[in-house]
N, C-alpha and C positions, 0 to 999 in steps of 0.2 A: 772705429765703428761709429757711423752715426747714431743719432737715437732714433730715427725709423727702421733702421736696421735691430736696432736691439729690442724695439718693439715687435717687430717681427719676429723677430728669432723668439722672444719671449711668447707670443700668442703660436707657433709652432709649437715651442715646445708642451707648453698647458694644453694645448689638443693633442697633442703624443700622450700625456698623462692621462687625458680621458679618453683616449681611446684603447689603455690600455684595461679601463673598468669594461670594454668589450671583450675582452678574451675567456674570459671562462665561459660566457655563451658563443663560440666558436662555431659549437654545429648548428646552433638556431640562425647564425649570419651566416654560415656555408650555404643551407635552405635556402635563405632569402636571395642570397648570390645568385642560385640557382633560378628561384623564381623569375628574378631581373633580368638574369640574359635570353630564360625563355622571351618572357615579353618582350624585352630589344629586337629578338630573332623574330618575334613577327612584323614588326616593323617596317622593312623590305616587303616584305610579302605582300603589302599592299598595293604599292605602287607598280611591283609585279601583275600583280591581278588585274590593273589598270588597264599594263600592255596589253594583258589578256584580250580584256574586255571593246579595247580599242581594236585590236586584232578585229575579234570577231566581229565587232562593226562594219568593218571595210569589206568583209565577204571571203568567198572563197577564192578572190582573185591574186592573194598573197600565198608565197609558202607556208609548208605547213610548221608549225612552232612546237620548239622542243620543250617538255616540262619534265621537270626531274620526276625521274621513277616511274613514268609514262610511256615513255618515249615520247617520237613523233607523233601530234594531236593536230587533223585537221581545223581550220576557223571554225567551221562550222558546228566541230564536237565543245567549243569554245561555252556556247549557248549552255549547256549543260553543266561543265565545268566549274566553271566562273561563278556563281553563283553556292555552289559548294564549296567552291574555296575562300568566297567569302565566311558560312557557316563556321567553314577548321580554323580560319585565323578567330575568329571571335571566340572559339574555344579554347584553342591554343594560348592567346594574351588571356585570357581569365584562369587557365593555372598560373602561371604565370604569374599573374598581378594577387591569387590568392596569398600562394605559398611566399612569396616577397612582402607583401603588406603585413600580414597574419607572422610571421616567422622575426620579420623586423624587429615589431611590436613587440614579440616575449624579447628580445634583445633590450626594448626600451624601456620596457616596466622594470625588467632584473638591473639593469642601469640605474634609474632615480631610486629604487629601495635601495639598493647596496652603498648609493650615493648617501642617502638621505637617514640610512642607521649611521653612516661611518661617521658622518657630520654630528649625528646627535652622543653618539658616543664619545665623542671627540669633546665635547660642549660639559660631557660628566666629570670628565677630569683635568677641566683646564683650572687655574688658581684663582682665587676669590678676585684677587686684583684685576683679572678679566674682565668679571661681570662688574664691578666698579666701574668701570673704562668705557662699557658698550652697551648699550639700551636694550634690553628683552625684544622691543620690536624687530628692530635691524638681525637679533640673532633670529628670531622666528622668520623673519620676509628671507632668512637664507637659505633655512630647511625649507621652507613650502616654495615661494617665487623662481629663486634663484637655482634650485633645485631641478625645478619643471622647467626656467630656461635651459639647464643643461642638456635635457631630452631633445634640444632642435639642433644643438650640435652635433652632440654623440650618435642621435641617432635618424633623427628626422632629417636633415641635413643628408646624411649618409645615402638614405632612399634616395632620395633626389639626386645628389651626383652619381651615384652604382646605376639606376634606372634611367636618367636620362643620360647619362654619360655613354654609356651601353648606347642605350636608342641611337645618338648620334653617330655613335662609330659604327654602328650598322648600317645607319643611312647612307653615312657618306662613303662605307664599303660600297654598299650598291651602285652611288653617280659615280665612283672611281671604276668601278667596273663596267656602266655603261659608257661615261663618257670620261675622262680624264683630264683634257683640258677645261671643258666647262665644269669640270670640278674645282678646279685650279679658283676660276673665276672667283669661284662662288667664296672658297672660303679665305680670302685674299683681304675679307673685314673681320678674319680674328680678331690682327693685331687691335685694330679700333675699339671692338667690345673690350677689348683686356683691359684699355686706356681708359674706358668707361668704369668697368667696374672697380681698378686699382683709386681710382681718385673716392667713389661715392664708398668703398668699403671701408677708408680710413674713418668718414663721417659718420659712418654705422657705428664704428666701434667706442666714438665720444659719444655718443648721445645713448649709446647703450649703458653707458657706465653711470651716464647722469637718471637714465630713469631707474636703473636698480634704487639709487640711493634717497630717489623720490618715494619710490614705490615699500622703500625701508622707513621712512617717516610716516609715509602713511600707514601701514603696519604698527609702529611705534605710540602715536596719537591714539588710532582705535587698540590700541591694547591698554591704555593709560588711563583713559578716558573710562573704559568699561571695567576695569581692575577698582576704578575708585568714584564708580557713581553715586555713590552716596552723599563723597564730599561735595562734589559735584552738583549735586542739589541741592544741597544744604548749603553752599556757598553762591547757588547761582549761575553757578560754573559756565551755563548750558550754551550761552550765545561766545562767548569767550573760545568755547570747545569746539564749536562751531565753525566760526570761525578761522582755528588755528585747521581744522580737518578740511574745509572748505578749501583754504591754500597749500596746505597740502599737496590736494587732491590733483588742482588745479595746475600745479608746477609737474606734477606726474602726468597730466593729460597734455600741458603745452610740449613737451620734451616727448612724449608719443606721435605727439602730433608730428614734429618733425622732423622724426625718422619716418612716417607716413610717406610726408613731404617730400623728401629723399629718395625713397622707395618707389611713387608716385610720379616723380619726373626721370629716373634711373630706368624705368620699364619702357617707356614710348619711346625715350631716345634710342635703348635697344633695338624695338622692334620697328623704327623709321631707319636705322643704318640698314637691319636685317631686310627688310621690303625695298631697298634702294637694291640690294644685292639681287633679289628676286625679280625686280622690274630688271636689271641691267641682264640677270640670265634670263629673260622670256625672251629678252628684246636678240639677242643673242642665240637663243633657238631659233626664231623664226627668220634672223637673214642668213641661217647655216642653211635651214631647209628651205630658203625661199631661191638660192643660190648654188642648192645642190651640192653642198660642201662639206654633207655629213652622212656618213655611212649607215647612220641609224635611220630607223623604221621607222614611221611618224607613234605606233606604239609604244615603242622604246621610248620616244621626246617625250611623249605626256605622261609616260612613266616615271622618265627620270625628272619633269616637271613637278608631277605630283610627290615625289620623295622629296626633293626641293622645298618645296610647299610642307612639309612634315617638321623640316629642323628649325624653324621660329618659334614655336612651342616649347620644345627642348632647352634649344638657349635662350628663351627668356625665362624659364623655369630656373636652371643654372646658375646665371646671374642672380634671379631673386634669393638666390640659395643665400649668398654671401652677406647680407643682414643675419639671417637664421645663424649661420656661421658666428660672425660678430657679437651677436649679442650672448650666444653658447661660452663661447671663450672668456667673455666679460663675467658670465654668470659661476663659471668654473673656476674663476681667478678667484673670485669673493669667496666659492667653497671651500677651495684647497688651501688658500688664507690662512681658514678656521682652521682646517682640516691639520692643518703646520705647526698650529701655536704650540707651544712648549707647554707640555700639561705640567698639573703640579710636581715640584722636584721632591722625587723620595728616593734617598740614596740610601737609607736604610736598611739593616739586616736582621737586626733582631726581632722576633717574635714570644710572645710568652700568654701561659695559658691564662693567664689572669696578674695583674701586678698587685701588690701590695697596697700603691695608694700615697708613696712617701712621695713629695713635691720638696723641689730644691729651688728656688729660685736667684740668680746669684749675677750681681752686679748689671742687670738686662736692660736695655734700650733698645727702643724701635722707634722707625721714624715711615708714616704712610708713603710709598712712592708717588713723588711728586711734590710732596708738602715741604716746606718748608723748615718747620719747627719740629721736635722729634713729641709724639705723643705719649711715650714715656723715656724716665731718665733714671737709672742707677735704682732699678728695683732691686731689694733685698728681701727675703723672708723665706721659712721653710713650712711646710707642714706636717707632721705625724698623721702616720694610717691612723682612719678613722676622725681625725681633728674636723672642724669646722671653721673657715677662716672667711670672712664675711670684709665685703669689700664694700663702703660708703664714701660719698663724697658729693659736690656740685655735678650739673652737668656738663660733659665733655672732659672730665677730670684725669680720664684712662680705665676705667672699670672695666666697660666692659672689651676695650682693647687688649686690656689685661689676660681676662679669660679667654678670647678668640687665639692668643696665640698659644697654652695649652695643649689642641687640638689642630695646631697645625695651620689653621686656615690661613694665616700669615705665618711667614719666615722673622723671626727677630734677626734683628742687625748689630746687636753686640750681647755680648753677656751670653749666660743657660741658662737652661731651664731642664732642671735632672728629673726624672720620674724613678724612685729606686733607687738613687745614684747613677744612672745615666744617663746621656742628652736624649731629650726628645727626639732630634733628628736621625739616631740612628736604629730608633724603632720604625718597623714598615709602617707605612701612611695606617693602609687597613687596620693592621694588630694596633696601633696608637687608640685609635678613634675606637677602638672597640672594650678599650680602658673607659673610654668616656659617655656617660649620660648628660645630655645637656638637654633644658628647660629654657628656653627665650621668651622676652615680653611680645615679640612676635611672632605671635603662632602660626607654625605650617602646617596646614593641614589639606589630605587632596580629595578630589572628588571621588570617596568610595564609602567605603561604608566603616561603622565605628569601630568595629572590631579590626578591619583591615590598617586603620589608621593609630591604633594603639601598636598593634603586630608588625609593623612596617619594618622593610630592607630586611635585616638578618633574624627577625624573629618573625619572621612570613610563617615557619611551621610550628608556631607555641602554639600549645596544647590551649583547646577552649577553654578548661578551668583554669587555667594559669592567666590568660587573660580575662576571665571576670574579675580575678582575685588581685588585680592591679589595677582595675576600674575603681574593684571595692575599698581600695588601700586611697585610692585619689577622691574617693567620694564621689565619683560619677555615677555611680547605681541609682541612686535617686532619679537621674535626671532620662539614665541609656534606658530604665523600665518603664518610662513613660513614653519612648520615642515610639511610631508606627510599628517598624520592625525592631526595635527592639535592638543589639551590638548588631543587626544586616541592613539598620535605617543608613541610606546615602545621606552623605553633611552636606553635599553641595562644596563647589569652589572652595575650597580656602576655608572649606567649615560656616560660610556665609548663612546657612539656615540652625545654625546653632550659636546660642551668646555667647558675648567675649568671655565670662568662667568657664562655662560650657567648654568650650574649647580650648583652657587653660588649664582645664581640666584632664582632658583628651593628653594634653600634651604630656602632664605630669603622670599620668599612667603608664604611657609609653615608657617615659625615664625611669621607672617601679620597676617594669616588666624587663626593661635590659638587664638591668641589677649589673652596673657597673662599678667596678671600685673606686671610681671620679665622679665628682657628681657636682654640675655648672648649672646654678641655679639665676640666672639675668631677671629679675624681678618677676620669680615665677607667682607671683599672687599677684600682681601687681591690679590683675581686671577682677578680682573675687569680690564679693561683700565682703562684709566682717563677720557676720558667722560663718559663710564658707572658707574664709579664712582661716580663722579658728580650729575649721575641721583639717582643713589641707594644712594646714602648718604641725597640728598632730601628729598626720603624716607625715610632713615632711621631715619631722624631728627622729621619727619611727626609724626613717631608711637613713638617714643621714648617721645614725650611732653605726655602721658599721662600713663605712665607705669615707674618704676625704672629700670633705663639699667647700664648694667656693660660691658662695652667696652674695648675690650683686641686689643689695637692698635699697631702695627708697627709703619706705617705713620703719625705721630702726628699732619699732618696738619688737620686729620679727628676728632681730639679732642678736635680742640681750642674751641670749643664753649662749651665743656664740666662744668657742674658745678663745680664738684673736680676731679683736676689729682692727682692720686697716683703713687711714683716714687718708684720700687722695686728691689731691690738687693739683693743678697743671701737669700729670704724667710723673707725679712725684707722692712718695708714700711720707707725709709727713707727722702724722703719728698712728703706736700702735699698742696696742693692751687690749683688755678684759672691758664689759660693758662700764664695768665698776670701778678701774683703775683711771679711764678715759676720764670720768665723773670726775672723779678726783684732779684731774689733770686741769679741768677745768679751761680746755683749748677749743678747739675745732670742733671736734667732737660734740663736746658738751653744748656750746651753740646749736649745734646743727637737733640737738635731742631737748635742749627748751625751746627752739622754734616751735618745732614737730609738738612737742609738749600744749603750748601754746593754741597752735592751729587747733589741734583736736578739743582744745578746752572749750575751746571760739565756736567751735562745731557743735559740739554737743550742746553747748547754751541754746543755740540758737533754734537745734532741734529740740529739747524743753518749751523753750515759747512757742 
């Protein structure tokens, strides 16, 4: 099998796939079917009307002409006729074109939604290493761009071949019924259009592909750019970003432009073969009738002229279809892609109402996929329920890779990691993570309101005092009774109208409010002052006496009460003890707590002068 061949077979089958998201709306395309062949059926009826009309011109010197459900109608009742069957055809194609267009439509809207949740749902449980892999942009230009391309396959595309496709085989019903050889003639430059559109539709289907992936950079840039205008400005950014949006934009317009191009020279050439075909049957009516060599009424010629005259339209609509086609299939391909990937692997069974808190960690190594060097090696340590085991080191050292694997977000690659005595992995994903509270130095936070964002995912129905009272334990009360509206004030983006404690705050209530038996604290003060510190570390010391915490510290003075510090370098736990023992050890550690010592002393002076 060649690879045109496999390409084809492949773009058949991805429009078999989406045209199977048309079947649950079945009866709204039955309607539209319906609508479409009404429409087609009047079609005929025009160039009928014609004979009519041409009839009646000539007088009462012809016989008299049969009309269905009439009977026999002299020329002359013609005059009357004719004109009212113009008024039926124009009402007849507008049910028609209603219930078709209108009926389509609900087909195309329940299409992109069913498309466009399945994609997004699809995007909630794919593995962390996904979104490592693929830029926010490109996933959003799939839900929104790539998405709304799908509707000119699935279903706009559809209109167009059911409706003119129809139209056509009505017309050329009729010139086989009036005339049959000069029908012959006529459609004798098939094959030619097919030769046309098979060449210009391969072209479609590159250059469709190329401006998705424009059209995902440019998505990607304006999501980047507006996600971090602050650095933005503060760096300068502005002509740089400019610039980078500017070509972008530009490689997205040039790769539009020509499929244009394509489009643009693919139509004339159509409709010059199609008009060559039209001049060769004019020319061909008038030496049958000038020769007396054709059984038909001069009525009949200008009728079947005039149907003649109708299918240019149709097939050059037709053919334009196969871009709309192309670029659907292109667009479907990028969804189903997503749609494919292999979401996170939970092979687990166990569930439990709550765990204990015991952490076994034993002989473990993990290496990022794709890296080289493994970013940790031969971890050892356990925890006791309740314990506190505070994780310190340089940057990059493994801490907080450390903690991410916990909670699943990555798979280790050798060793366990027991919770209870059993592996992680064969707790369900869900019942895992709902062992766990975690606090990051990067806070997520969404655009709704404070109370919504303390209460988030599974504690959507806690009771409003329950959520003040993990405001109040976070020391956010200060700040939530000063706000507008008070825990219904919106934060904006990402918490953007509220300060970095503020919103480190936010975060540390939320982790209150789960009251889980793990509890991953990633330099959760790390944005506080030092009296808010002071206060939230209160707290934090409050909820940690009855849960196991994993404290990923900077400021080590936040760990001396820690039960075990662990000190880590290069993906390796090289020493471990008490704030006190470490002291003594006089290692890693101890450097790392008279630098720190130091800095602060260097600080404080300097604030004195």
């Amino acid at each position: 099998m060649t690879e045109q061949s496999r390409a084809a077979d492949s773009g058949l089958a991805i429009y078999l796939r989406l045209l199977g998201y048309v079947r649950p709306y079945w009866p709204f395309f039955a309607l539209s079917l319906l609508g479409y062949i009404i429409f087609a059926a009047s079609q005929p009826m025009f160039p009928k009307l014609v004979d009519y009309f041409t009839t009646a011109l000539i007088g009462d010197s012809l016989e008299p002409v049969t009309i269905w459900g009439l009977g026999e109608v002299s020329p002359s009742r013609l005059v009357f006729l004719v004109p009212l069957g113009m008024v039926f055809i124009a009402v007849f194609r507008g049910i028609g074109s209603f219930m078709g267009n209108y009926y389509l439509a609900r087909v195309s809207l329940g299409v992109v939604h069913d498309l466009r949740v399945q994609l997004f749902n699809s995007m909630l449980i794919l593995p962390n290493r996904f979104f490592d892999e693929n830029n926010s942009g490109h996933l959003i230009s799939r839900i929104t761009y790539n998405v709304g391309g799908v509707t000119t396959a699935a279903t706009d595309a559809i209109k167009v071949v059911v409706r003119e496709g129809l139209t056509v085989i009505a017309v050329l019903g009729y010139l086989f019924w009036t005339n049959w050889k000069l029908t012959l003639l006529f459609i004798a430059i098939i094959p030619v259009i097919a030769g046309v559109v098979t060449i210009t539709s391969k072209r479609f289907k590159k250059l469709s592909k190329k401006i998705q992936n424009t059209m995902g950079d440019v998505t990607h840039i304006a999501s980047e750019t507006i996600t971090s205008h602050r650095v933005v400005r503060s760096f300068g950014g502005e002509s740089y970003e400019k610039g980078r949006f500017f070509a972008a934009s530009t490689d997205n317009t040039q790769k539009g432009l020509k499929m244009v191009k394509v489009g643009a020279v693919m139509t004339p050439t159509l409709q010059l073969i199609i008009l060559c075909a039209m001049a060769a049957l004019m020319y061909s009516v008038l030496y049958l009738q000038s020769t007396g060599a054709t059984a038909n009424t001069p009525g009949q010629l200008v009728g079947f002229l005039t149907a003649a005259g109708l299918l240019p339209k149709p097939l050059r609509q037709l053919s334009e279809v196969i871009p709309n086609i192309q670029k659907g299939i292109v667009a479907a391909w990028s969804v189903f892609e997503l749609v494919d990937e292999q979401p996170e692997q939970d092979l687990g069974t166990k569930e439990v109402e709550r765990a204990q808190g015991a952490l076994e960690f034993k002989n473990l190594s993990f290496t990022y996929p794709g890296a080289d060097k493994p970013a940790l090696k031969n971890i050892n340590f356990t925890a006791k329920p309740g314990e506190v085991i505070a994780l310190v080191g340089r940057s990059g050292s493994g801490k907080t890779t450390l903690a991410s694997l916990l909670p699943r977000f990555y798979n280790h690659n050798e060793g366990d990691i027991l919770l209870d005595g059993i592996p992680i992995q064969d707790y369900r994903l869900p019942n895992l993570r709902k062992q766990i509270a975690l606090v990051n130095q990067q806070i997520a936070l969404f655009n709704d309101t404070v109370a919504n964002n303390i209460a988030y995912g599974d504690l959507r129905d806690t009771d409003k005092e329950d959520i003040r009272l993990a405001a109040r334990a976070a020391y956010a009360m200060e700040f939530i009774e000063n706000l507008p509206e008070g825990f219904s004030t919106l934060v904006g983006e990402n918490g953007v109208l509220l300060s970095g404690g503020q919103r480190q705050r936010l975060a540390i209530a939320r982790a209150i409010l789960k009251d889980a038996p793990l509890l991953i604290l990633d330099e959760a003060t790390s944005a506080l002052d030092t009296e808010s510190e002071r206060h939230i570390q209160a707290a934090l010391d409050g909820i940690m006496k009855s849960r196991t915490t994993l404290v990923i510290a900077h400021r080590l003075s936040t760990i001396e009460n820690a039960d075990r510090i662990l000190v880590m370098d290069k993906g390796q736990i090289i020493e471990s003890g008490s704030h006190d023992e470490l002291l003594e050890k006089d290692g890693a550690y101890a450097r790392l707590y008279r630098m720190q010592f130091q800095e602060q002393a260097k600080l404080a002076s300097e604030e004195v002068v």
